[in-house]
SEVOBA-347617 format. One record per residue (C-alpha): residue in three letters; x, y, z. Coordinates in steps of 0.2 Angstrom, whole numbers, padded with zeros to 4 digits, always signed. Example, Ala and Ser with C-alpha at 12.3 -4.5 7.8 and 13.67 -1.06 7.14 Angstrom:
REM residues 2
ALA+0062-0022+0039SER+0068-0005+0036
This chain:
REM residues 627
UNK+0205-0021+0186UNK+0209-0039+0188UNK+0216-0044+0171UNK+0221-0061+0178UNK+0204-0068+0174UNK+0199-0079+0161UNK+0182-0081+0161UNK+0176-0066+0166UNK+0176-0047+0163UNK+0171-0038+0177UNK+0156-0025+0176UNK+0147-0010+0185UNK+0129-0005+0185UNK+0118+0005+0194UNK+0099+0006+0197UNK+0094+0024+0196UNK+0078+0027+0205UNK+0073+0047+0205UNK+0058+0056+0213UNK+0043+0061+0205UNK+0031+0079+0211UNK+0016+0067+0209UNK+0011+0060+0224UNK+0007+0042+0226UNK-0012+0037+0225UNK-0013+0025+0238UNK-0003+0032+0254UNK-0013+0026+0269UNK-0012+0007+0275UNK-0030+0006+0276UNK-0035+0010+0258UNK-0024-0005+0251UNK-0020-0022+0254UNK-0003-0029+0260UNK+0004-0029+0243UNK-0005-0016+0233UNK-0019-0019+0219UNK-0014-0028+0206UNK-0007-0022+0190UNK-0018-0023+0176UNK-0021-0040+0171UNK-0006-0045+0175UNK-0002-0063+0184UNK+0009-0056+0196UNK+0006-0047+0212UNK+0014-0028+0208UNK+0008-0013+0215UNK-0001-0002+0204UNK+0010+0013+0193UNK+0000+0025+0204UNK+0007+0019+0221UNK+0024+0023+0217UNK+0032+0040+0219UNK+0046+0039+0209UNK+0054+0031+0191UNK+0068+0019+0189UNK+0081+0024+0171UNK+0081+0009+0158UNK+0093+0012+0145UNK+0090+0003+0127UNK+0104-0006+0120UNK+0109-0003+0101UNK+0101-0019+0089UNK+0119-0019+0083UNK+0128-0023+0102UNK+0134-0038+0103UNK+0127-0043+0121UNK+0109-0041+0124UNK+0103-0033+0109UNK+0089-0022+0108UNK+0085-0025+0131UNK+0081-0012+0142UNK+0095-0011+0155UNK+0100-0001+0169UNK+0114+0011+0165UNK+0133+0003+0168UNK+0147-0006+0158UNK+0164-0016+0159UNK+0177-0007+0172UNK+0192+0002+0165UNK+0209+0003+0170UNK+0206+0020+0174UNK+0194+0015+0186UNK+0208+0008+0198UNK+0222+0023+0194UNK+0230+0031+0208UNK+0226+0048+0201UNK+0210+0045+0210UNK+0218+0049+0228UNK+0220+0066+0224UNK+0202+0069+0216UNK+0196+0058+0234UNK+0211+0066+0245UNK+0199+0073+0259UNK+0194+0054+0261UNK+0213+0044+0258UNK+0212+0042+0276UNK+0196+0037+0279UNK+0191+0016+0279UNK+0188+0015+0263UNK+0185+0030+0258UNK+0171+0035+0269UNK+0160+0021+0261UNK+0160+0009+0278UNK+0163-0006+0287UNK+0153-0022+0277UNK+0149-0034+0291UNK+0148-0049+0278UNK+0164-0060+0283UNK+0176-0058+0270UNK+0179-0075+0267UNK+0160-0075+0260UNK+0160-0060+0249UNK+0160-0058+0232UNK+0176-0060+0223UNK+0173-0043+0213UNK+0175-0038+0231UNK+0184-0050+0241UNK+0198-0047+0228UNK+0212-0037+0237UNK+0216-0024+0222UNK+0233-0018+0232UNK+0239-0036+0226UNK+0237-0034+0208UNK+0245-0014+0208UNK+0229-0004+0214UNK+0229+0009+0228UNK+0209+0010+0225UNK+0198-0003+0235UNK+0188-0014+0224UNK+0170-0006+0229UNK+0176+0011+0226UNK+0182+0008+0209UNK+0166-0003+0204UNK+0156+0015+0210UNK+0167+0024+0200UNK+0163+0015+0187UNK+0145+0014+0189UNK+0145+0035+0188UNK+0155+0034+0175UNK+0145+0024+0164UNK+0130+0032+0169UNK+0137+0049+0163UNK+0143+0039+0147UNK+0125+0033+0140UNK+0113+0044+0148UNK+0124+0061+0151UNK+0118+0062+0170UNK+0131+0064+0183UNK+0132+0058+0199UNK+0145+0069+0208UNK+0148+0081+0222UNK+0159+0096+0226UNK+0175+0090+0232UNK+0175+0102+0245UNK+0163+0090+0255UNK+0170+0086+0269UNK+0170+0068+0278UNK+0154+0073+0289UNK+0145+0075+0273UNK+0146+0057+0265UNK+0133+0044+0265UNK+0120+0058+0270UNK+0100+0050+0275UNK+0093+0060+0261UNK+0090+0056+0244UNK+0104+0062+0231UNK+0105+0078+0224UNK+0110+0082+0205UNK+0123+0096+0206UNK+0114+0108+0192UNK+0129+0121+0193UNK+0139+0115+0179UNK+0138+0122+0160UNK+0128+0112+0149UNK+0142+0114+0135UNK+0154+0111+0145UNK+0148+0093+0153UNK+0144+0087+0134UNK+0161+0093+0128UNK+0168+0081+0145UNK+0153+0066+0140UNK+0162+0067+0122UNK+0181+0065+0129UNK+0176+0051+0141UNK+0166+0042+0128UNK+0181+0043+0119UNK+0192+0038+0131UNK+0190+0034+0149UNK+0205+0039+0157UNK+0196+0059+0155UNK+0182+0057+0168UNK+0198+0059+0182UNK+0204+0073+0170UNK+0185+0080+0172UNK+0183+0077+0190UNK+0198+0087+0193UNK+0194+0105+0183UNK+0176+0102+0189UNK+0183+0101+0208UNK+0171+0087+0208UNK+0171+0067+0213UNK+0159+0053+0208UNK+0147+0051+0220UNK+0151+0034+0227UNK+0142+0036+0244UNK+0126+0038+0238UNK+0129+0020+0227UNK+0121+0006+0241UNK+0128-0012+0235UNK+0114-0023+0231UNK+0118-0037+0224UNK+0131-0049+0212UNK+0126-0058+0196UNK+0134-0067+0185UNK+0132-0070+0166UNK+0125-0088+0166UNK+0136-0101+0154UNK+0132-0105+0135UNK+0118-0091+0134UNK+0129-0076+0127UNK+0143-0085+0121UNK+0161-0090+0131UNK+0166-0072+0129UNK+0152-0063+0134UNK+0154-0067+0153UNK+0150-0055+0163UNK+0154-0055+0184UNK+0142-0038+0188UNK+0143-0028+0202UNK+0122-0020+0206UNK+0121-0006+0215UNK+0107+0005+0219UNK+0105+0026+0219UNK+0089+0036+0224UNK+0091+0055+0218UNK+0079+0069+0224UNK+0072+0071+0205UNK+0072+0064+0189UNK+0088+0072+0179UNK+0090+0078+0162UNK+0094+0064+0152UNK+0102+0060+0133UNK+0106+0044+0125UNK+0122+0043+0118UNK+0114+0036+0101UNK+0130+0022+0098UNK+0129+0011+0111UNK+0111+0017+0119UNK+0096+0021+0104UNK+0082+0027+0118UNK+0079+0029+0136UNK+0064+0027+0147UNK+0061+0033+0165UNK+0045+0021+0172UNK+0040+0016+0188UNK+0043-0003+0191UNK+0028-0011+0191UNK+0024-0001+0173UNK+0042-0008+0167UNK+0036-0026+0171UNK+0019-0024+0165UNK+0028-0019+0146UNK+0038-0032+0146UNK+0022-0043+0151UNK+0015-0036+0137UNK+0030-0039+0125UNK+0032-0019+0122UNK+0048-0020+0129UNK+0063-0034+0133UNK+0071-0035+0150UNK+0085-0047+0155UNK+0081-0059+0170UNK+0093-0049+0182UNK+0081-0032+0175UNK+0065-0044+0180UNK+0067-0050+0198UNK+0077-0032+0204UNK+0064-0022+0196UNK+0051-0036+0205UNK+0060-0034+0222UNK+0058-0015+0220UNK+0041-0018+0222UNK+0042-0018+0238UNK+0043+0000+0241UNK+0033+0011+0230UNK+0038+0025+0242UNK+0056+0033+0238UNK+0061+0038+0255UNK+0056+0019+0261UNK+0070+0013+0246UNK+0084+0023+0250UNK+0081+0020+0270UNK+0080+0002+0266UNK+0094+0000+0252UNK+0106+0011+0263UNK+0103+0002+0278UNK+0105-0016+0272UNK+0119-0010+0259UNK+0132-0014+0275UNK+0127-0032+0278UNK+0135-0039+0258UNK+0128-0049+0247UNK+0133-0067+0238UNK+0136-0068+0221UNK+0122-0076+0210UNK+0127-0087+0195UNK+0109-0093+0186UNK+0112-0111+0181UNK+0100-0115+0167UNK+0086-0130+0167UNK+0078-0133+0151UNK+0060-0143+0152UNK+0048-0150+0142UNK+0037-0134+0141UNK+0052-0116+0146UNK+0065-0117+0155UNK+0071-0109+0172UNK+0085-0100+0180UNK+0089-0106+0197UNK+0097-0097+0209UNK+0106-0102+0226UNK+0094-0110+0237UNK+0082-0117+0225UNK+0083-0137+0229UNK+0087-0141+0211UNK+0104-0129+0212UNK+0119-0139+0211UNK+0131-0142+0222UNK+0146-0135+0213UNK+0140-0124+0200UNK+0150-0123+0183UNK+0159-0106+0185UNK+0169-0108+0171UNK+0157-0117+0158UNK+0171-0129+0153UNK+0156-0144+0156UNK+0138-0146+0152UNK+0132-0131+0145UNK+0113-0133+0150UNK+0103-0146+0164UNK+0089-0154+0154UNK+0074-0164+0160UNK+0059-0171+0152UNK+0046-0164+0166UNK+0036-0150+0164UNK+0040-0131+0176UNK+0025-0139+0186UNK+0032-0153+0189UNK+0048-0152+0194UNK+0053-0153+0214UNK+0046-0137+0222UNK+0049-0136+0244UNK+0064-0124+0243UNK+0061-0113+0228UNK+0070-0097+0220UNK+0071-0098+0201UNK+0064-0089+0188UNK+0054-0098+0175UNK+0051-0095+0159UNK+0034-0101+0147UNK+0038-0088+0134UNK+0052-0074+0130UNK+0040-0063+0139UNK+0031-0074+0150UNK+0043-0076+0167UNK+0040-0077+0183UNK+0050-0076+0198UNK+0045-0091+0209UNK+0053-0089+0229UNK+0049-0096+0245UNK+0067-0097+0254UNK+0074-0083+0266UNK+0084-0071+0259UNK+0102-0067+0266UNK+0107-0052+0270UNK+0093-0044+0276UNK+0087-0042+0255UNK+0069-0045+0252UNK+0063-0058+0239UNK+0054-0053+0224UNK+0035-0049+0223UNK+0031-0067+0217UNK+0019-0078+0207UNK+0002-0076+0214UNK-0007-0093+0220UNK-0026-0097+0218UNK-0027-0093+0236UNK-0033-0076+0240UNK-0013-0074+0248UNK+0002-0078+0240UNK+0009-0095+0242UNK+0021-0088+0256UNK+0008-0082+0269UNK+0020-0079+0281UNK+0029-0068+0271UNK+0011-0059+0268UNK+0008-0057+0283UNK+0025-0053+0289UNK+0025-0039+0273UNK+0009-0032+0284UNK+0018-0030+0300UNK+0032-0021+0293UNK+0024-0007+0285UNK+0015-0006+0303UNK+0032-0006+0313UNK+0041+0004+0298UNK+0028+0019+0302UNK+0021+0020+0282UNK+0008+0035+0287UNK+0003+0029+0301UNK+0014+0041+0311UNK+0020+0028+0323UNK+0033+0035+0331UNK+0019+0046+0341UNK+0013+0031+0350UNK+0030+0022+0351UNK+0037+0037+0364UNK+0021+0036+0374UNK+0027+0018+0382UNK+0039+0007+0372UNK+0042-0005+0386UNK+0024-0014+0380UNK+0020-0022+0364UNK+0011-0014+0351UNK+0008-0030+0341UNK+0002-0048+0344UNK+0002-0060+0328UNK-0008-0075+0331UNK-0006-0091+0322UNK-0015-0107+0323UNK+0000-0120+0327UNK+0019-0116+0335UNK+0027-0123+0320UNK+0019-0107+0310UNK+0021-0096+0326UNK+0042-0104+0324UNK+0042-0099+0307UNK+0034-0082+0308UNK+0046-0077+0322UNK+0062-0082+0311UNK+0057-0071+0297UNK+0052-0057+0309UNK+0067-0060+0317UNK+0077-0057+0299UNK+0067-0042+0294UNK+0076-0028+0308UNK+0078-0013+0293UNK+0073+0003+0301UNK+0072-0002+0320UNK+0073-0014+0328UNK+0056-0025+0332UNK+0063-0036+0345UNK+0050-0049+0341UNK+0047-0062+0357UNK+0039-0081+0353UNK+0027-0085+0368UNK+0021-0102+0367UNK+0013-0108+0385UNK+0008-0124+0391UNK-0005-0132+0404UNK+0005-0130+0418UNK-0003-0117+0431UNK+0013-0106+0435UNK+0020-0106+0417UNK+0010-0092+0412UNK+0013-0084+0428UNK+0032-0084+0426UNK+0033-0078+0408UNK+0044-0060+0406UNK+0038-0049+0393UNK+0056-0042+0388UNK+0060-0025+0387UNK+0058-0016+0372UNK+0047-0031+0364UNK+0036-0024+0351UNK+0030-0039+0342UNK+0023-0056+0351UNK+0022-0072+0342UNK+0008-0084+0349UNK-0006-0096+0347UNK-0025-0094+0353UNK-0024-0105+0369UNK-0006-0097+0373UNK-0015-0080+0372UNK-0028-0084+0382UNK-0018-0092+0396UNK-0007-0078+0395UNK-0019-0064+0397UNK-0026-0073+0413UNK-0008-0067+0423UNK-0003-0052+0411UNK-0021-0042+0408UNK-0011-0026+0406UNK-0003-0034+0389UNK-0017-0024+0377UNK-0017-0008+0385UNK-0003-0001+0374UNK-0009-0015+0359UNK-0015-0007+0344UNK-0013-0023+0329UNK-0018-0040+0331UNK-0013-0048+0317UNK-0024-0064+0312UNK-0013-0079+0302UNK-0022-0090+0293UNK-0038-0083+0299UNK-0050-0097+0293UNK-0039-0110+0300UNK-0040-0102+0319UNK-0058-0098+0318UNK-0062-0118+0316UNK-0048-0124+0327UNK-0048-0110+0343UNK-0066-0102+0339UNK-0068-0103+0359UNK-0052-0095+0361UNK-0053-0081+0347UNK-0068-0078+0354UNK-0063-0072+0371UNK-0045-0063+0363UNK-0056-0053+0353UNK-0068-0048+0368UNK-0054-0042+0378UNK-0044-0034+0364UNK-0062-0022+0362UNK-0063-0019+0380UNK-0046-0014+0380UNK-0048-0004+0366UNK-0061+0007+0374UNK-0052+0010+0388UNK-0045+0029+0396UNK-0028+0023+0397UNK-0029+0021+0378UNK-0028+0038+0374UNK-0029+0040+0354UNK-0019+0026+0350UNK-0026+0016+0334UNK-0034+0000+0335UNK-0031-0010+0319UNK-0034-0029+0316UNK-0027-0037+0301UNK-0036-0054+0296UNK-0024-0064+0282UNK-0034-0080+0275UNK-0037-0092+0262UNK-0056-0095+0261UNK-0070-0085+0268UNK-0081-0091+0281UNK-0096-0085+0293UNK-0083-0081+0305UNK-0072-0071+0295UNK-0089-0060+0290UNK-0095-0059+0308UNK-0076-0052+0313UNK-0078-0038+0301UNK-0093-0032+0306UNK-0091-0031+0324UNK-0077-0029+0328UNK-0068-0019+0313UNK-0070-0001+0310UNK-0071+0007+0293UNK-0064-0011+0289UNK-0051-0013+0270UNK-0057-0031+0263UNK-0046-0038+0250UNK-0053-0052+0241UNK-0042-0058+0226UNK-0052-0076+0218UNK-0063-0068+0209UNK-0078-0082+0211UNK-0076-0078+0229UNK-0080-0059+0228UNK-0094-0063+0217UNK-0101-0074+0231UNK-0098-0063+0247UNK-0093-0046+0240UNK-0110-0043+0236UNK-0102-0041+0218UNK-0117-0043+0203UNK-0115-0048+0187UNK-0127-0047+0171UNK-0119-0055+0154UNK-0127-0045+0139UNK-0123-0052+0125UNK-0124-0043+0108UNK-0115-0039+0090UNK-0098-0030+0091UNK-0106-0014+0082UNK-0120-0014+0096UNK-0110-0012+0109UNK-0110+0007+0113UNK-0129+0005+0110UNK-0131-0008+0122UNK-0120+0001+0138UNK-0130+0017+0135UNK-0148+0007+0137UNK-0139+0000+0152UNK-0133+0015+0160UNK-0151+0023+0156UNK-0157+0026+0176UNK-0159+0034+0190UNK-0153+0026+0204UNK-0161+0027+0222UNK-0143+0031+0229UNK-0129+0043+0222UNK-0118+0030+0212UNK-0100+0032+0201UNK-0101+0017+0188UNK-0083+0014+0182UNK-0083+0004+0164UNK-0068-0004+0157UNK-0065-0003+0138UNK-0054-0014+0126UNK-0042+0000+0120UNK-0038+0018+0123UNK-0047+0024+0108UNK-0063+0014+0112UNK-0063+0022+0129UNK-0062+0040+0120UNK-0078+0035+0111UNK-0087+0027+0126UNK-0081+0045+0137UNK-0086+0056+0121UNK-0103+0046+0120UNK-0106+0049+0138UNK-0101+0069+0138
């Protein structure tokens, strides 16, 4: 550990994401929009509990700690001297030789990375590299406050580290015996390498992916309560036996992510920020096999350090984060100047092009607002949703849409990949090159499971420059505009025959400025679609807008299939949803009275009615009524 620093105590924690036997509710692309339903009423755009098919650990802190009393926090702690002691080589000895320790080669240049792990720890008397240690002390701290424990036989040789499957928990140890272990390493730390060694065991470090860096933001916790954390991220087979260790941690809870924010939405539960925007990011993957893929693959290409800087308005206040215009150049590190940036605007009205902060209305109103890049091949958060039917970001929409196409989320893509992979299986549309640019950028940064080798194809009036454009080998995605596409298809008719998605951004705006042009792309990709050299591959055409039109209604009636239409303003359902709505208006004691009355027909055509009820014991009632 680096007892040279003044400012800072240097910290481990883990997010512990185990598999449940349910099965998600939505697992086809087609029965659920880019991004999932919505949760409850919730203003943000998270997939529903049902989606997800496994539970993420939040440990509640005592009401007497003296940081963060009384939050919900993933399972970790400060690193301990221990942590660092050479008696680890011989529990680790199979791996002494290997580049550190098995865990992999970071491709983040050094001088950018972290300092809790730039920090050479051989300097300072250590043999153990700093993000073996922090993993060490992630399991250990995890064994600590919830009594699961993330090891593996030592027998396992160097063939077996950083395996593609989800983690296993070893279940061969005596129950006695590991609580006897959890009291002496509660007692002192310095007993988990004592532990590791009569149990033949070591701490599971290669199933801990880096994730990310934060740091405790100044004059919120006080000047000793400075925290420079190490995140990192586990995905085990199954949901473990787990115990609270009743000092530091009072109760745990195992929840999907989405149900975790909707809690602290509805003020059941408190999460730090950090907790909020991870947990929001997660939702991402509501699949457990696409999170360890994802977290495993990008664990390798680093992370920057985050240090919130707080902004204090005349309504909240906000956390900014590195990118967000309003970051300062040199942020306080040390908290020897202004505690706090103040500023008599409102969160509204405070600058907003290049955005990543999380504001606050409220204890228990946040939102995580985000429209830059992320680095390092992370993924922004699931952010505040707009009063467009899309988020703000529609690139990034539309962008989430492709990649559960190319990442194969049951759709069995692979199958169709090995009949030709020299042809494109995508063509994104977008109604100007600037969005095409910017599309192509952000696909371009998205290459998580393989590579898309996305090509920008912009062509001009010229009679041969359509002629002379080389689709590249191995392209799956292509970038263009309307009148491109349609000069291009005039030398390169062959382009659809292996098509199967043509992805519409900013559908509206190209129906009213390229209608001509639309028109004739979406002729030939249905005569190609019916052709013998088609085989079974899939046709799918994915429409991303901001207002519905005629056009739009025409496209999905002749020309999509068993069509998935996602309409999230709700004035605009009403009108071409076909959605009904009848207000009765009657006494509170009336009410069961009144929905029977209503519900007392026969309808011409087999119908489900689903009714919605203000609390769990009304809907008892209205289901005993109705039995």
């Amino acid at each position: 550990m680096n007892t040279a620093l003044k400012h800072w105590k240097e910290a481990a924690t883990v997010i512990l994401a185990a598999g449940t036997r349910r099965r998600p509710v939505v697992n086809n692309l087609k029965d659920k929009a880019p991004f999932g339903g919505v949760e409850n009423n919730s203003k943000q755009m998270w997939p529903h509990r049902s989606e997800f098919d496994y539970e993420v650990l939040l440990l509640k802190r005592s009401g007497k700690s003296g940081f963060m009393p009384n939050a919900y926090v993933f399972p970790g702690g400060l690193v301990d001297s221990s942590d660092f002691s050479s008696d680890w080589l011989q529990v680790f000895k199979s791996f002494r030789n290997s580049s550190h320790f098995g865990l992999g080669v970071v491709k983040q240049p050094h001088e950018t990375r972290p300092p809790i792990f730039a920090t050479d720890r051989a300097k300072l008397g250590s043999p153990i590299p700093g993000q073996v240690a922090f993993r060490i002390c992630a399991v250990r701290e995890t064994f600590e406050e919830s009594g699961i424990l993330l090891v593996v036989p030592q027998k396992a040789d160097e063939t077996q580290h950083q395996p593609p499957t989800l983690a296993p928990i070893v279940h061969k140890y005596d129950k006695h015996e590991l609580n006897k272990w959890r009291s002496l390493v509660l007692k002192n730390p310095v007993n988990f390498i004592d532990m590791c060694k009569e149990l033949e065991c070591m701490p599971n470090i290669w199933a801990m992916h880096e994730w990310g860096n934060w740091l405790t933001p100044t004059g919120v916790y006080g000047e000793k309560r400075r925290y420079d954390t190490a995140f990192f991220i586990c995905c085990l087979q199954e949901v473990p036996q787990t115990m609270q260790d009743e000092k530091e941690i009072i109760h745990f809870k195992w929840s999907t992510p989405s149900e975790i924010l909707q809690s602290y939405e509805s003020q059941e539960m408190w999460i730090a920020p950090p907790q909020f925007y991870e947990l929001s990011r997660m939702c991402h993957f509501p699949l457990l096999h696409d999170l360890n893929h994802f977290s495993r693959e990008r664990a390798l290409e680093g992370c920057e350090p985050w240090l919130p800087v707080r902004l204090v308005s005349s309504d909240g206040y906000m956390l900014l984060l590195p990118g967000d215009e309003l970051y300062p150049d040199n942020p306080d590190w040390m908290g020897e100047n202004q505690v706090n940036m103040t500023t008599e605007k409102s969160l509204e009205e405070l600058p907003a092009t290049a955005l990543h902060r999380i504001e606050f209305h409220s204890l228990y109103d946040a939102t995580v607002n985000v429209n830059i890049k992320p680095r390092y091949n992370h993924r922004n958060p699931i952010s505040k949703v707009s009063d467009n039917p899309v988020i703000k970001d529609n690139s990034s929409t539309l962008t989430e849409a492709m990649l559960r196409i190319i990442e194969g989320d049951s759709f069995g893509i692979e199958l169709y990949l090995t009949i030709n992979n020299e042809k494109p299986i995508a063509v994104v549309l977008c109604p100007g090159w600037e969005k095409a640019q910017y599309v192509f950028d952000t696909l371009e940064e998205y290459k998580l499971f393989q590579p898309l080798n996305p090509m920008l194809i912009l062509v001009g009036l010229g009679k041969e420059e359509a002629k002379n454009i080389k689709i590249q080998k191995g392209c799956q995605i292509i970038v263009t505009t309307p009148k491109s596409l349609v000069r291009l298809l005039s030398h390169h008719c062959f382009l659809f025959l292996r098509l199967c998605h043509l992805v519409f951004d900013e559908v509206d705006v190209l129906f009213s400025g390229a209608s001509e042009q639309m028109s004739a792309i979406l002729e030939h990709f249905k005569k190609a679609a019916t052709s013998e050299e088609r085989v079974s591959l899939p046709q799918q055409i994915i429409a991303v807008g901001n207002r519905w039109n005629k056009q739009i209604k025409d496209l999905v009636r002749e020309y999509m299939s068993d069509p998935c239409v996602v309409i999230t303003i709700m004035e605009e359902a009403a009108l071409y949803g076909n959605v009904h709505q009848v207000i009765l208006v009657c006494l509170d004691c009336e009410k069961i009275s009144v929905l029977l009355s209503t519900l007392d027909f026969t309808p011409d055509i087999f119908q489900k009615t689903l009714i919605f009820t203000n609390s769990a014991k009304e809907a008892d009632h209205v289901f005993t009524v109705n039995s």
